[in-house]
N, C-alpha and C positions, 0 to 999 in steps of 0.2 A: 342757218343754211349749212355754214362747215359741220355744228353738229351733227345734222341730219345726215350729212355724206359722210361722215366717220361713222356713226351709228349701222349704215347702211351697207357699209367696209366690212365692219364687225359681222354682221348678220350674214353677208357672203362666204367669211371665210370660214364660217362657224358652218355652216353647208358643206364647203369643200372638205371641210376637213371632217364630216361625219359621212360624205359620200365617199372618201377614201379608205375610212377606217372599215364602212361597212362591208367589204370581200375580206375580212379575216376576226376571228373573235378576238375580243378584247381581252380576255384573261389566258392568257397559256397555260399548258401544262407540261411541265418536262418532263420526256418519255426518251429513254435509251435502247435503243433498238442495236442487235450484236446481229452486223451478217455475217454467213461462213466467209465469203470472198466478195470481195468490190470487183465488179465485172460486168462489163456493156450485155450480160449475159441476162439481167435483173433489169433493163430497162427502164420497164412501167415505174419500179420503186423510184429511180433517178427523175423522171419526169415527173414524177408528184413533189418529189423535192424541189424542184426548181422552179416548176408551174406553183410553189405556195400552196398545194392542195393539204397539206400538213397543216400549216399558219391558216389558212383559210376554215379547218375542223377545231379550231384553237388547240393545234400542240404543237411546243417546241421540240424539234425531234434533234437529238443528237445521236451520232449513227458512226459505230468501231466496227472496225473487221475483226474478226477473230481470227479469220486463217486457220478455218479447219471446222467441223460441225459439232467434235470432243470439246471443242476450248468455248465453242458458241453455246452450246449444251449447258459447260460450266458457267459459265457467267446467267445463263436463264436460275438453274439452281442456285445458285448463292445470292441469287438477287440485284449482281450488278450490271443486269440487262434484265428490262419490263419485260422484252419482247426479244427472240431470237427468230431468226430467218434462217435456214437450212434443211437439207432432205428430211421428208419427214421418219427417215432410218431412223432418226440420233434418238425420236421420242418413243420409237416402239422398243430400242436398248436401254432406254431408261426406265421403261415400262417394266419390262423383263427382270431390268434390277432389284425391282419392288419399292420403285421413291411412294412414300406416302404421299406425294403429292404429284400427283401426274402432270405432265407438259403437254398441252391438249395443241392441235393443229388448228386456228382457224379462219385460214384464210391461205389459195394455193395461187401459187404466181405463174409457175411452169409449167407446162406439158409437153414438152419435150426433153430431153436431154439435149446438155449444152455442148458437149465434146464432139472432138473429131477426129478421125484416122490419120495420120499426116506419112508419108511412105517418102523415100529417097526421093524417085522420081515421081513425074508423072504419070498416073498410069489411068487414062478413062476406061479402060476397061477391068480393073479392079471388082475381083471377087472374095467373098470372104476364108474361100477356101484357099489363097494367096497366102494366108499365114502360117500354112503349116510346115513346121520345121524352122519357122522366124523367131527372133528377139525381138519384143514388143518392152517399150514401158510402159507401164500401167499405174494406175494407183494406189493410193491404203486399202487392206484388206479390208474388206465392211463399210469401204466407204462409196458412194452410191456411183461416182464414176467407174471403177472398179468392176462395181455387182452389173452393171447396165452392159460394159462391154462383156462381161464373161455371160453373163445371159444373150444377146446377141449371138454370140461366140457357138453356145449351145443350141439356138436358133438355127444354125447351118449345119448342124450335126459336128462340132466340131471340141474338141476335149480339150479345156482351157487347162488341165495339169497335165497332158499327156502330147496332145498335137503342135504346142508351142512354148516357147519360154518365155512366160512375162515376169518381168524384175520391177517388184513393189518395192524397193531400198530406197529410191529417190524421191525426196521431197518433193511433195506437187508442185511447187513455185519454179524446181529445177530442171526439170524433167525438158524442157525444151534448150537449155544451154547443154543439156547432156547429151542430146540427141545432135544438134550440132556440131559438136566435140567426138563424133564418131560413134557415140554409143548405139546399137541397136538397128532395127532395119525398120522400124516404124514406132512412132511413139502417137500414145490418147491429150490430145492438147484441148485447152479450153483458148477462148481467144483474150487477149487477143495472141497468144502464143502463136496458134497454127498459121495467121495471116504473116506476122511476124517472117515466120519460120519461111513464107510462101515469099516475104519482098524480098527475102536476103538469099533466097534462092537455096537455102537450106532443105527446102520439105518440101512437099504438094498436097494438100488436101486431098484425098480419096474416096473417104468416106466420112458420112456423117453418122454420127451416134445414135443422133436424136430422130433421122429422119428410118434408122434400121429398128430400132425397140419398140416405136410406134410410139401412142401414147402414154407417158409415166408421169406420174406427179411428184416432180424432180424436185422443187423447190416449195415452201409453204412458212407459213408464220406461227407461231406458238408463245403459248404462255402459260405458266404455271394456274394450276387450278384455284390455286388459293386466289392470286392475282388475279381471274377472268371474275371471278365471283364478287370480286369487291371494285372491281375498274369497269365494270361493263360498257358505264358509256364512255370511258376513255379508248377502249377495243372497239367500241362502235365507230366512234370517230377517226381510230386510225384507220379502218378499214375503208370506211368513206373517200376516204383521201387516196387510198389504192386504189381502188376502184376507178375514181378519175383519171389514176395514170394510166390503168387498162383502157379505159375507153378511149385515150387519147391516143395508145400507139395502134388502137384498131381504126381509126379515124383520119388517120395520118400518115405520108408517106416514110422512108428509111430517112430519105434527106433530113425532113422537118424534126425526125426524133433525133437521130445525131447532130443534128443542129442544137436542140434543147439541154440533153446532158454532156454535152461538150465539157461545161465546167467542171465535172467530173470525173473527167480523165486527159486533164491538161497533158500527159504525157504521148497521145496518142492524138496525132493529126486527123483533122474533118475527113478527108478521102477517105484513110483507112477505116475509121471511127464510121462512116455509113456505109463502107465494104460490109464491115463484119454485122451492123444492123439489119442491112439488108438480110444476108444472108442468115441471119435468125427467123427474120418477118417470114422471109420465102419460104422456112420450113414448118411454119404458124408452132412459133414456141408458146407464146405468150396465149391462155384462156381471155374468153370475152368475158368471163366472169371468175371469182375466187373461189366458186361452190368446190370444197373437196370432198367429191365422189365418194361412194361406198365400194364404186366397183374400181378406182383407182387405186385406194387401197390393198385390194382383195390383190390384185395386180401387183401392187409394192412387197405385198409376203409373202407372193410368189417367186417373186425375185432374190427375197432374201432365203425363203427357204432352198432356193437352189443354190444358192451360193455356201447353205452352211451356216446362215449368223444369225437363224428363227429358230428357237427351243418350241415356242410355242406362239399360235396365231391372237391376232390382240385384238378386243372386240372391237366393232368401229365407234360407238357410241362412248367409248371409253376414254381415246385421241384423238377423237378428231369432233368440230362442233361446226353446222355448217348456219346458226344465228346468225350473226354476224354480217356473212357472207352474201346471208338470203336480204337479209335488210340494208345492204350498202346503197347507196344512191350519189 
């Protein structure tokens, strides 16, 4: 009879422990993904991380900021990232370069832009035509914060080398301690800087970025052509895994997602941390899906040919691959 109840032990926990194991694959695969910035800006990507939706497509995901979409760019090319995350600018300057290996886009995360106007004071009636004759800080030349506001900018009829002075000198990371420090009469913050800037009574929010340019496909995933051709179903499955964190912050309130990747930016309390979620949700940054448009594109070399940094238009079929995307579940 004890055998039988030991026997019976064994058989139970031999159950639990294959009903547990079954919500994630048993074999992983280590995949380095380089985003430009760690930023409550990317959400979806954090919720798949902590919801297991990674572990759950079996890949171990290890995940570097590069701080910047040049150094995110470099690490896709030299191979010490599978997969980089950043505006899909960095691919069509790589394009241009002539890499015999192209960094194809396939899968987009944003549609919005994530920045924001932040002005001394208050001002709810803030217009764009406010800036002229102002000191604005702005960002890297060619880089898609940067191209978005001076497009905007141009949207109002207004001449971003001629009606204003913006000073690209400062570090994107610094740009909000400078602005503090007296510099300038409005500065382009990502958050969570401009909320920051907004508790310390430094700034005020004025305008959003994302909700003047309309729709852009700010953010997107890539990988080198050689790598999508021989990883395919490792790309399928990251993207799989994305896709659940999209559907979960369309499914879900600002609370419950700041609630989920908390862990990932221990430095920023819950209040603030669904301040600034919400305030993405509200202006629907995040697609229901990853598909990257043809006409999103056409849209992105628009932007850049206003800005100056398109020699020439790059085909769509060339960067961007919307497989992947179409077959996520």
């Amino acid at each position: 009879m004890r055998k039988k109840g030991i026997a019976l032990s064994l058989v139970f926990a031999c159950l639990c422990t294959l009903i547990m194991s079954c919500g994630a694959k048993t074999s992983q695969t280590k995949i380095t993904l380089n985003e430009v910035a760690h930023s409550i800006f990317y959400a979806p990507q954090y919720v798949a991380i902590e919801e297991d939706y990674f572990a759950e497509e079996g890949i171990d995901l290890e995940l570097v900021t590069g701080y910047g979409a040049d150094k995110t760019m470099a690490a896709v090319l030299s191979g010490d990232a599978q997969i980089g995350f950043m505006g899909a600018e960095a691919s069509i300057y790589a394009y241009q370069e002539g890499t015999k290996d192209p960094v194809v886009n396939f899968a987009q995360l944003t549609q919005r832009a994530g920045n924001f106007l932040v002005a001394r004071e208050a001002d709810p009636d803030f217009a764009w035509d406010d800036l002229k004759g102002k000191d604005v800080l702005g960002g890297r030349k060619g880089g898609m914060p940067e191209m978005v506001f001076e497009y905007i900018l141009r949207q109002n009829d207004i001449d971003p080398a001629k009606d204003l002075s913006i000073d690209q000198s400062i570090d994107f990371g610094s740009t909000a301690a400078a602005f503090s420090g007296g510099k300038a009469d409005y500065t382009v913050e990502f958050e969570p800087a401009a909320t920051t800037l907004e508790n310390e009574g430094a700034g005020y929010v004025v305008a959003s970025l994302g909700v003047d340019s309309g729709y852009v496909p700010y953010t997107a995933y890539c990988a080198k052509s050689s790598y999508m051709n021989e990883h395919k179903d490792i790309l399928q499955s990251f993207t799989n895994a994305l896709q659940k964190g999209m559907d979960y912050v369309q499914t879900h309130t600002p609370a419950e997602i700041a609630k989920v990747i908390a862990p990932q930016f221990k430095e920023t309390d819950l209040d603030t941390l669904t301040t600034i979620v919400e305030r993405y949700y509200n202006q629907d940054t995040w697609k229901d899906n990853l598909v990257f448009e043809e006409a999103s594109l056409n849209l992105l070399q628009d932007i850049l040919e206003e800005a100056g940094e398109l020699t020439a238009r790059v085909p769509y079929e060339d960067i961007i691959t919307t497989e992947y995307a179409k077959a996520a579940k």
